[in-house]
C-alpha angles and dihedrals in degrees: 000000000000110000124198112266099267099022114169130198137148121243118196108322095341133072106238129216109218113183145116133269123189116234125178090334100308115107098230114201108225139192117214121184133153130036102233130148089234122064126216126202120211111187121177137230124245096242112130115284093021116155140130090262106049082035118040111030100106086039100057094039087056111037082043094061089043085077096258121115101241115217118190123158143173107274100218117285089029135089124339083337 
């Protein structure tokens, strides 16, 4: 599922970032959600179907209204990545 640079919807109870960063040459589909002083990291597994968005949407919504910024993105060959 390819998504617009900048894309933002909410999931759950947070609004949700949803864009691409380029890192060493591969475009990466990231989530961002919270505004926290504190980051979190999801990453997910490499079991079949993994992605940001089938792993991770309880878990933004949560640790994002816990106070923290939640990022999760695509590891290569998954997801939008």
């Amino acid at each position: 599922m390819v998504r617009a640079e900048g894309d933002r919807r909410r999931s759950g109870s947070v609004s949700v970032k949803k864009d691409f960063v380029e890192i060493l040459g591969i475009k990466t589909f990231y989530a961002q959600a919270g505004d926290g002083a504190l980051p979190v990291v999801l990453l997910h597994g490499s079991s079949p179907g993994a992605c940001t968005e089938v792993s991770w949407p309880r878990n933004i919504d949560a640790i994002a209204d816990a106070g923290f910024t939640v990022y999760a993105f695509d590891q290569p060959g998954f997801g939008d990545t």
